[in-house]
Legacy VTK file of the C-alpha trace (Angstrom):
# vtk DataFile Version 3.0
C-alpha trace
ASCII
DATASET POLYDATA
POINTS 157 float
-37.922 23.284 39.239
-37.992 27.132 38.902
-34.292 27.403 39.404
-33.324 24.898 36.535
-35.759 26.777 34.469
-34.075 29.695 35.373
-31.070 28.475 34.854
-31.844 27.318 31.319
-33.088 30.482 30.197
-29.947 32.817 31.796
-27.863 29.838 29.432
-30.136 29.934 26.233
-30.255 34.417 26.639
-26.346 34.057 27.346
-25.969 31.869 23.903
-27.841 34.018 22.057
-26.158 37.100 22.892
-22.554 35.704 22.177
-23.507 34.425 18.728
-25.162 38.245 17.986
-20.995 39.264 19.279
-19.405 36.727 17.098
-21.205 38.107 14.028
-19.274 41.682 13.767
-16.618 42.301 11.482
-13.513 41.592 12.442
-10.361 44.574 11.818
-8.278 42.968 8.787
-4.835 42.297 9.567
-1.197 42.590 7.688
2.329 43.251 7.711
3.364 46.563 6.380
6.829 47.251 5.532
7.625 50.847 4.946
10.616 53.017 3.701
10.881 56.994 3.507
13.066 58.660 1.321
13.346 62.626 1.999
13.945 62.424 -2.288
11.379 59.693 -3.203
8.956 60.037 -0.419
7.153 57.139 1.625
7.201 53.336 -0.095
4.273 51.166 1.952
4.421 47.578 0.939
1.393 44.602 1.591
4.144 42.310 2.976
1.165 39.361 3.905
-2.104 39.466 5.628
-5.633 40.241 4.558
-6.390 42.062 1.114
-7.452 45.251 1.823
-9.789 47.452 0.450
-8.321 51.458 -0.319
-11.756 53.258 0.568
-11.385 51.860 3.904
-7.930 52.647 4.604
-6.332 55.846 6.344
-2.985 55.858 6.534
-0.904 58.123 9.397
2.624 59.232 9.552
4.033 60.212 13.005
7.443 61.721 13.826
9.138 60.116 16.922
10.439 62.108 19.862
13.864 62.368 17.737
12.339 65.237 16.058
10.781 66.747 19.416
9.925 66.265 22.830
6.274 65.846 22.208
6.478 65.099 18.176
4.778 61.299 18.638
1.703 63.009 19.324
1.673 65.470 15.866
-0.067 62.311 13.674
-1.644 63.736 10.098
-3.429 61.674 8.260
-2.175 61.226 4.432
-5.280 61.575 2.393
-5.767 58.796 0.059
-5.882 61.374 -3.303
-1.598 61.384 -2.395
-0.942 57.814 -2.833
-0.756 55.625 -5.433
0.187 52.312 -6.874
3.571 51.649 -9.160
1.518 52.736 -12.096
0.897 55.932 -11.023
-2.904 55.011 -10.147
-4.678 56.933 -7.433
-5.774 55.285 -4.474
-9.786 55.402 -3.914
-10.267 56.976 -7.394
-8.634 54.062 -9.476
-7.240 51.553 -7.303
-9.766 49.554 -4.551
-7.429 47.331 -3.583
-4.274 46.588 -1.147
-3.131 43.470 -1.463
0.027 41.198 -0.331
2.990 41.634 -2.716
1.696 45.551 -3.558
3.261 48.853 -3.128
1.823 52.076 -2.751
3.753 55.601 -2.860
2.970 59.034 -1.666
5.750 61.140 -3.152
7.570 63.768 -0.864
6.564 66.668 -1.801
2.981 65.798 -0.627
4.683 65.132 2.445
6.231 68.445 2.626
2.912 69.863 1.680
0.956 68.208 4.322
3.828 69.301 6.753
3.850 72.894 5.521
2.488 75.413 8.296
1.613 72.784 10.420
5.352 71.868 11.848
8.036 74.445 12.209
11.007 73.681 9.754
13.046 71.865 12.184
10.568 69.838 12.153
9.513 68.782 9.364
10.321 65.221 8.078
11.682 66.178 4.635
14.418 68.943 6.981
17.827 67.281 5.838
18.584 67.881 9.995
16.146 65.103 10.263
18.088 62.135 8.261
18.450 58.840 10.540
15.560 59.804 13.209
12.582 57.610 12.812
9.043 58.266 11.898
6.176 55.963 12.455
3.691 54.325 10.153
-0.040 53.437 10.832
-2.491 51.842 8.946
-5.849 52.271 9.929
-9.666 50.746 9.043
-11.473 53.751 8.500
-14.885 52.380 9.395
-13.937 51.090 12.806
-10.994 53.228 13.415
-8.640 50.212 14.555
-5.184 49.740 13.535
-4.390 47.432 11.466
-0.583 47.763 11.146
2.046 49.729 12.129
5.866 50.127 11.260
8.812 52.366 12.150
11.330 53.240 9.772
14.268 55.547 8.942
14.487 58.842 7.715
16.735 58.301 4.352
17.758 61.258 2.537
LINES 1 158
157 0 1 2 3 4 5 6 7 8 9 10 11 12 13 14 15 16 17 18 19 20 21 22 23 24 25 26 27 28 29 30 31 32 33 34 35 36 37 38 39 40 41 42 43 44 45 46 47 48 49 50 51 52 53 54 55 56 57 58 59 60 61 62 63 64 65 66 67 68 69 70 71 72 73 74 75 76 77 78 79 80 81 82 83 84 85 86 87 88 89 90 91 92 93 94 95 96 97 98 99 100 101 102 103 104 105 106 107 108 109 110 111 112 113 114 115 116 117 118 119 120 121 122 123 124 125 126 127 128 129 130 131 132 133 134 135 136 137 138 139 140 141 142 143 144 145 146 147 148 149 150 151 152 153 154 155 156
Protein backbone atom coordinates (compact mmCIF):
# COMPACT_ATOMS: atom_id res chain seq x y z
CA UNK A 1 0.00 0.00 0.00
CA UNK A 2 2.81 2.53 0.78
CA UNK A 3 4.51 1.89 -2.49
CA UNK A 4 1.36 2.61 -4.73
CA UNK A 5 0.94 5.64 -2.63
CA UNK A 6 4.26 6.44 -3.35
CA UNK A 7 4.03 5.81 -6.56
CA UNK A 8 1.00 8.06 -7.07
CA UNK A 9 2.47 10.95 -5.56
CA UNK A 10 6.19 10.69 -7.57
CA UNK A 11 3.30 10.61 -10.80
CA UNK A 12 0.94 13.49 -9.55
CA UNK A 13 4.62 15.80 -8.39
CA UNK A 14 6.01 14.60 -11.93
CA UNK A 15 2.61 16.04 -13.70
CA UNK A 16 2.70 18.98 -12.02
CA UNK A 17 6.11 19.94 -12.72
CA UNK A 18 5.83 19.30 -16.59
CA UNK A 19 2.70 21.42 -16.93
CA UNK A 20 4.75 24.44 -14.79
CA UNK A 21 7.61 23.54 -18.12
CA UNK A 22 5.01 23.63 -20.75
CA UNK A 23 3.87 27.10 -19.63
CA UNK A 24 7.17 29.19 -20.77
CA UNK A 25 7.33 31.10 -23.77
CA UNK A 26 8.32 29.57 -26.56
CA UNK A 27 11.37 31.48 -29.06
CA UNK A 28 9.21 32.74 -32.20
CA UNK A 29 10.24 31.35 -35.35
CA UNK A 30 10.68 32.63 -39.22
CA UNK A 31 12.38 32.61 -42.38
CA UNK A 32 14.62 35.51 -43.03
CA UNK A 33 15.86 36.21 -46.37
CA UNK A 34 18.63 38.71 -46.53
CA UNK A 35 20.66 40.65 -49.23
CA UNK A 36 23.76 43.11 -48.70
CA UNK A 37 24.64 45.60 -51.01
CA UNK A 38 28.19 47.36 -50.26
CA UNK A 39 25.98 50.61 -52.06
CA UNK A 40 22.50 50.02 -50.48
CA UNK A 41 23.44 48.26 -47.36
CA UNK A 42 21.65 45.11 -45.70
CA UNK A 43 17.78 44.26 -47.02
CA UNK A 44 16.19 41.66 -44.16
CA UNK A 45 12.90 40.36 -45.33
CA UNK A 46 9.91 38.42 -42.94
CA UNK A 47 9.76 35.66 -45.60
CA UNK A 48 6.95 33.51 -43.17
CA UNK A 49 6.85 32.55 -39.60
CA UNK A 50 5.72 34.25 -36.43
CA UNK A 51 5.08 38.16 -36.31
CA UNK A 52 7.60 39.58 -34.45
CA UNK A 53 7.82 42.23 -32.18
CA UNK A 54 11.04 45.03 -32.94
CA UNK A 55 11.77 45.75 -29.09
CA UNK A 56 12.56 42.22 -28.80
CA UNK A 57 14.69 41.74 -31.68
CA UNK A 58 18.64 42.04 -32.02
CA UNK A 59 19.86 41.53 -35.10
CA UNK A 60 23.83 40.34 -35.77
CA UNK A 61 25.96 40.48 -38.80
CA UNK A 62 29.01 38.13 -38.95
CA UNK A 63 31.75 37.98 -41.60
CA UNK A 64 32.69 34.37 -42.65
CA UNK A 65 36.23 33.04 -42.63
CA UNK A 66 36.45 34.52 -46.38
CA UNK A 67 37.31 37.72 -44.82
CA UNK A 68 39.74 36.08 -42.11
CA UNK A 69 40.88 33.15 -40.45
CA UNK A 70 39.01 33.80 -37.29
CA UNK A 71 36.37 36.58 -38.77
CA UNK A 72 33.07 34.16 -37.84
CA UNK A 73 33.75 34.95 -34.41
CA UNK A 74 33.85 39.17 -34.84
CA UNK A 75 29.64 39.27 -34.48
CA UNK A 76 28.35 43.15 -33.71
CA UNK A 77 25.18 43.61 -32.98
CA UNK A 78 23.23 46.28 -35.32
CA UNK A 79 21.39 48.46 -32.91
CA UNK A 80 17.83 48.76 -33.69
CA UNK A 81 18.04 52.98 -33.99
CA UNK A 82 19.94 51.79 -37.75
CA UNK A 83 17.14 49.97 -39.23
CA UNK A 84 14.12 50.76 -40.59
CA UNK A 85 11.08 49.87 -42.57
CA UNK A 86 10.48 50.94 -46.52
CA UNK A 87 9.10 54.16 -45.19
CA UNK A 88 11.96 55.24 -43.64
CA UNK A 89 10.44 54.41 -40.03
CA UNK A 90 12.79 53.56 -37.20
CA UNK A 91 12.69 50.33 -35.69
CA UNK A 92 11.74 50.39 -31.75
CA UNK A 93 10.98 54.16 -31.95
CA UNK A 94 8.15 53.94 -34.67
CA UNK A 95 7.79 50.58 -35.89
CA UNK A 96 6.84 47.47 -33.17
CA UNK A 97 6.39 45.13 -35.55
CA UNK A 98 8.14 42.40 -37.98
CA UNK A 99 5.91 40.70 -39.79
CA UNK A 100 5.78 38.11 -42.91
CA UNK A 101 5.84 39.96 -46.26
CA UNK A 102 8.04 43.07 -44.47
CA UNK A 103 11.37 44.49 -45.12
CA UNK A 104 13.61 46.24 -42.99
CA UNK A 105 16.95 48.18 -44.10
CA UNK A 106 20.01 49.32 -42.31
CA UNK A 107 21.79 51.45 -44.89
CA UNK A 108 25.66 50.96 -45.41
CA UNK A 109 27.10 53.52 -44.12
CA UNK A 110 25.85 52.46 -40.62
CA UNK A 111 27.51 49.41 -41.49
CA UNK A 112 30.71 51.04 -42.20
CA UNK A 113 30.22 53.00 -39.06
CA UNK A 114 29.67 50.12 -36.83
CA UNK A 115 32.76 48.50 -38.61
CA UNK A 116 34.93 51.59 -38.23
CA UNK A 117 37.91 50.99 -35.65
CA UNK A 118 36.68 47.84 -34.78
CA UNK A 119 37.96 45.75 -38.07
CA UNK A 120 41.06 46.68 -39.95
CA UNK A 121 40.15 47.87 -43.58
CA UNK A 122 40.69 44.63 -45.19
CA UNK A 123 38.26 43.74 -43.30
CA UNK A 124 35.62 45.48 -43.31
CA UNK A 125 32.42 44.33 -45.17
CA UNK A 126 31.81 47.51 -47.22
CA UNK A 127 36.12 46.95 -48.54
CA UNK A 128 35.35 46.52 -52.40
CA UNK A 129 38.26 43.45 -51.82
CA UNK A 130 35.41 41.87 -50.04
CA UNK A 131 32.68 41.52 -53.05
CA UNK A 132 31.42 37.72 -53.43
CA UNK A 133 32.63 36.46 -49.78
CA UNK A 134 29.71 35.82 -47.56
CA UNK A 135 28.57 37.33 -44.36
CA UNK A 136 26.11 35.84 -42.00
CA UNK A 137 22.79 37.00 -40.66
CA UNK A 138 21.21 36.34 -37.16
CA UNK A 139 18.16 37.19 -35.72
CA UNK A 140 17.89 37.02 -32.21
CA UNK A 141 14.97 37.25 -29.20
CA UNK A 142 16.43 39.65 -27.03
CA UNK A 143 14.70 38.50 -23.87
CA UNK A 144 15.80 34.90 -24.07
CA UNK A 145 18.77 35.34 -26.21
CA UNK A 146 17.79 32.40 -28.73
CA UNK A 147 18.03 32.57 -32.35
CA UNK A 148 15.40 32.79 -34.16
CA UNK A 149 16.76 32.82 -37.75
CA UNK A 150 19.69 32.90 -39.52
CA UNK A 151 20.81 33.41 -43.26
CA UNK A 152 24.01 33.69 -45.30
CA UNK A 153 24.27 35.83 -48.15
CA UNK A 154 26.62 37.53 -50.65
CA UNK A 155 28.62 40.42 -50.51
CA UNK A 156 27.17 42.56 -53.67
CA UNK A 157 28.87 45.64 -54.52
Amino acid sequence: LMLVVTIIIAAVVSGFAGSLASDSAKTPQMTLSAKYSQTNGLVLMHSGGDPLTTTNLKVVIRPSTQFSRYADQWAQTIPNANITNSDGKIWVAEVYGFIPGDSAYVDADAITELQDGVFAKGERINNPDNVGKTIGIELYDAKSNSIIAKVDTSVEE
